[in-house]
C-alpha positions in Angstrom: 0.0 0.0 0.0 1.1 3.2 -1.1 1.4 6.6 1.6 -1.5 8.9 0.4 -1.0 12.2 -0.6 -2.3 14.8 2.0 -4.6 17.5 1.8 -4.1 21.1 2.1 -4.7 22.4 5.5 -8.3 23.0 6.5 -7.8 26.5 8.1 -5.3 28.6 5.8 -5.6 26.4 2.8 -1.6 25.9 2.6 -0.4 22.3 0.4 2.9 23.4 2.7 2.0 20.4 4.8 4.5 17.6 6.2 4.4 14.0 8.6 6.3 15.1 11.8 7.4 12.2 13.8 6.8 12.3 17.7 9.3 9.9 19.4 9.8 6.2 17.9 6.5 5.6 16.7 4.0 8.6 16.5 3.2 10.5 13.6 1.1 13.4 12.7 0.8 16.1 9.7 1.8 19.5 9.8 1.1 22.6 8.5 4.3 24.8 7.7 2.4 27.9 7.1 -0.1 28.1 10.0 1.3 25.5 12.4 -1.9 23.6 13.0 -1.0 19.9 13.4 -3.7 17.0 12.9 -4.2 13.9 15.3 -1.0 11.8 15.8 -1.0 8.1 15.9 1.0 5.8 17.5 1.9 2.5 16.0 3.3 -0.1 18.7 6.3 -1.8 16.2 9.1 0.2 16.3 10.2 -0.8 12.6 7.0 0.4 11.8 7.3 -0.6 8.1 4.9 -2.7 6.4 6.7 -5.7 5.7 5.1 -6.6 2.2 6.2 -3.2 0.8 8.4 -1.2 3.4 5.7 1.7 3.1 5.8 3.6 6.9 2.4 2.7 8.9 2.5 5.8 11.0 3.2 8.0 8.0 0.5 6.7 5.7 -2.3 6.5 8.8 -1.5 10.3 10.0 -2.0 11.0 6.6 -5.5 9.0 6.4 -7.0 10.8 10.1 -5.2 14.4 8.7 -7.7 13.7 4.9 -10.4 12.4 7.3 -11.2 16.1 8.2 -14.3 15.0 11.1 -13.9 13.2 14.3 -16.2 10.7 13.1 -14.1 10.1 10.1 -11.5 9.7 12.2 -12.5 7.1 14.5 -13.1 4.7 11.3 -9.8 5.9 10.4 -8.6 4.6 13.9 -11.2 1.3 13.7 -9.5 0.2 11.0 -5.7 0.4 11.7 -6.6 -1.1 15.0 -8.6 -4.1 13.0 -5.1 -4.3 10.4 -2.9 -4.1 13.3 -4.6 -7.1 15.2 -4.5 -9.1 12.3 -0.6 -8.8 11.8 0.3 -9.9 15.5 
């Protein structure tokens, strides 16, 4: 699976936007303009590559919740790299 392309930021409308990582595993986007940052996820496996195509997990779900735009969006964002991540342990 391929990391999505972001979105422009919701509140100046900047494409100036970038994944910032938080520690080993957490992600979130980034706008360079404004400074408003999306929700940051946290992905247990430090390697945190996928393993069929060595695309970053973190990078490509902070991606998905920063395009998802609602909170409601964002907990089937959430749902379903919980329901991927259980079926790779």
């Amino acid at each position: 699976m391929r990391i999505p392309k972001a979105k422009p930021c919701p509140f100046c409308k900047s494409a100036d936007v970038w994944v910032e990582r938080y520690g080993l595993c957490c992600y979130g986007v980034v706008c360079n303009d404004c400074l408003s940052a999306g929700p940051r996820v946290e992905h247990g496996d430090y390697s945190d590559y996928d393993k069929d195509d060595g695309v970053k997990n973190g990078e490509r779900d902070a991606i998905r919740l920063w395009n998802a735009r609602t909170p409601e969006s964002h907990h089937r964002v959430l749902v379903s790299c919980e329901m991927r991540a259980a079926s790779e342990l």
